[in-house]
C-alpha positions in Angstrom: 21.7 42.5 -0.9 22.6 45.5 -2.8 20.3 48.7 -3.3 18.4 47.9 -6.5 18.9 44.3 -7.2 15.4 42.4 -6.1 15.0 41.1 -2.9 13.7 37.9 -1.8 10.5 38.4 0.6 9.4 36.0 2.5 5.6 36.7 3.8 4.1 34.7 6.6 0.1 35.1 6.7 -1.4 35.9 10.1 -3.6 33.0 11.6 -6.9 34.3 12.6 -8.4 33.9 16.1 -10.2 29.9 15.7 -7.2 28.8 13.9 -5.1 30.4 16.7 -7.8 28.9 19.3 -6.9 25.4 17.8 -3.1 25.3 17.2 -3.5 26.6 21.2 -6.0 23.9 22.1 -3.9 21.1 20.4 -0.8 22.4 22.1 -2.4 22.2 25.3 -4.4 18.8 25.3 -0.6 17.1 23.8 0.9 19.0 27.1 -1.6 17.6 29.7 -2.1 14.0 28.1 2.2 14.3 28.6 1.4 15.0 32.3 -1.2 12.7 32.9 0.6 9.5 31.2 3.7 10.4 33.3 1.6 10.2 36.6 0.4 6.9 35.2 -3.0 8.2 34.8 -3.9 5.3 32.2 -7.6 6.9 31.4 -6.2 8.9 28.7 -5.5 6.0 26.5 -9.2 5.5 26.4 -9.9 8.9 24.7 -7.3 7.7 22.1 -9.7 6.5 18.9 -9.6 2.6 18.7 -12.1 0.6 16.6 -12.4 -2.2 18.6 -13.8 0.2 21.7 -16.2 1.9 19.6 -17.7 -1.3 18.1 -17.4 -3.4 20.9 -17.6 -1.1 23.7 -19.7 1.3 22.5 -16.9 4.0 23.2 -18.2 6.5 20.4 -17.2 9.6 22.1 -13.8 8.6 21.3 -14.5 10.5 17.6 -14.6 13.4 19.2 -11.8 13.4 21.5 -8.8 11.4 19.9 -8.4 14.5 17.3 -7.0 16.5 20.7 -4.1 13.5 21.4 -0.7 13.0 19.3 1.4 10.1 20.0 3.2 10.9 23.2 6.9 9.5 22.3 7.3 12.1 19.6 6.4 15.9 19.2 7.2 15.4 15.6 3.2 14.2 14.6 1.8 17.0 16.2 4.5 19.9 15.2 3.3 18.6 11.5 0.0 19.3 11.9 0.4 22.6 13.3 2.3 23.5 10.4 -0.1 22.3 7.7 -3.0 23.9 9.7 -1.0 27.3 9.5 -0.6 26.9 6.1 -4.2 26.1 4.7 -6.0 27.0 7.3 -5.5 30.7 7.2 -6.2 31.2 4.4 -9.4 29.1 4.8 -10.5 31.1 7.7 -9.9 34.4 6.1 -12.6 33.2 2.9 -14.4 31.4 5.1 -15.0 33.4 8.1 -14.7 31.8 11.7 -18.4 29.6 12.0 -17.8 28.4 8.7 -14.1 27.3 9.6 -14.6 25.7 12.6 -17.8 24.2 11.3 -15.4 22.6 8.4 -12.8 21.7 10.6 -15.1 19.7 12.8 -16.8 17.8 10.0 -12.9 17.0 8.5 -12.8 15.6 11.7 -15.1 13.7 12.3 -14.8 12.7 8.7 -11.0 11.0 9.6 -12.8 8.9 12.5 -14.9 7.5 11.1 -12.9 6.6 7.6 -10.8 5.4 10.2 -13.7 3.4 11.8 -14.2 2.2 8.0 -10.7 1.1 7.8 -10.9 -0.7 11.1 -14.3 -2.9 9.6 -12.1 -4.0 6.5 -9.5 -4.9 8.9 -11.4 -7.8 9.9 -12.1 -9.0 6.8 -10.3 -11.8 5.2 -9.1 -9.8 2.1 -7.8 -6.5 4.6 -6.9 -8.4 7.7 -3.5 -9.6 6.5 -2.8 -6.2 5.6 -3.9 -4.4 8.6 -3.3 -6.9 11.6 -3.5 -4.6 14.3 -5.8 -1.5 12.7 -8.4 -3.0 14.6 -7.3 -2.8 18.3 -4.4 0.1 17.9 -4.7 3.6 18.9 -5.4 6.2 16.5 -5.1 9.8 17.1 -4.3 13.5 16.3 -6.2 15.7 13.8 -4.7 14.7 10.2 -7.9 13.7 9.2 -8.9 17.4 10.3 -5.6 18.7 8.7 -5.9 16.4 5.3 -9.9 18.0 4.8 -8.4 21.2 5.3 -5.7 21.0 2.7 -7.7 19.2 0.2 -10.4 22.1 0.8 -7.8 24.6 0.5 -6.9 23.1 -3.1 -10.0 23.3 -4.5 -10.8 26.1 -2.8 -7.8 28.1 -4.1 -7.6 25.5 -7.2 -5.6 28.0 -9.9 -4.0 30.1 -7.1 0.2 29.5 -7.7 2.0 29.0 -4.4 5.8 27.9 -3.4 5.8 24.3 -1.8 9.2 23.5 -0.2 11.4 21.1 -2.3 8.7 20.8 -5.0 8.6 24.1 -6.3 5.8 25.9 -7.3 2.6 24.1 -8.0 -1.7 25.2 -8.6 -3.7 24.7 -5.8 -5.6 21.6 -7.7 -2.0 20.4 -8.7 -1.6 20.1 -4.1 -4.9 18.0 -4.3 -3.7 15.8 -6.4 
């Protein structure tokens, strides 16, 4: 551009250290589940959040593990919420502070399973089952129930702050809730 006509800046806010912890963590656990499926180690699987194991087998721990796994045939679920975790989340941690981040995180978490866990009851219904043949026994997993608490904390939050959202223009923070 020419001296003196406006530029256009484009700003990218740095993450701070737990957000940078996770989007490392996540990375990591997606790399080694990779390795482990390829050696045919078939445990992983089990970490993966089914309802059917929790219910039936008593598998509970599975809340707290199959927010570290994204589906292994595509990098494309996990790339996503690494990207909507940069954008909320840093500014989350920065108002927050680190406890109270990872603290929400954890609960957005652990909130996903166990709608999910919900989800997978009313599969088994008469009314949901048509619907949701396979909720039930299917894997679920990654952290976009994590991801989804943050940005819908982030909007209200941040409810009248303006922001630039690709493709849709710009929009209020409360407007993003929606």
């Amino acid at each position: 551009m020419r001296p003196g006509t406006s530029q256009m800046q484009v700003s990218f806010p740095r993450p701070g250290r737990a957000l940078i912890g996770l989007m490392v963590a996540l990375v990591v656990c997606y790399v080694f589940e990779l390795l482990f499926l390829r050696a045919n180690q078939t445990w992983v699987a089990e970490l993966y959040l089914r309802p059917s194991a929790v219910f039936e087998s008593g598998k509970v721990w599975q809340l707290a593990t199959y927010i570290w796994f994204h589906r292994p045939d595509t990098a494309w679920h996990l790339l996503n919420n690494l990207l909507w975790l940069y954008l909320f989340g840093t500014k989350l941690e920065q108002w927050w502070g680190t406890k109270r981040f990872l603290v929400a995180y954890g609960v957005f978490a652990l909130g996903g399973g166990v709608l999910t866990l919900i989800v997978g009851l009313l599969a088994r219904t008469s009314v949901f089952g048509p619907l949701l043949p396979s909720f039930w026994t299917n894997p679920h997993l990654g952290a976009s129930g994590a991801v989804i608490g943050m940005t819908i904390a982030f909007g209200l939050t941040f409810a009248n702050e303006e922001m630039g959202m690709l493709l849709l223009g710009r929009m209020k923070g409360k407007t993003l809730v929606l």
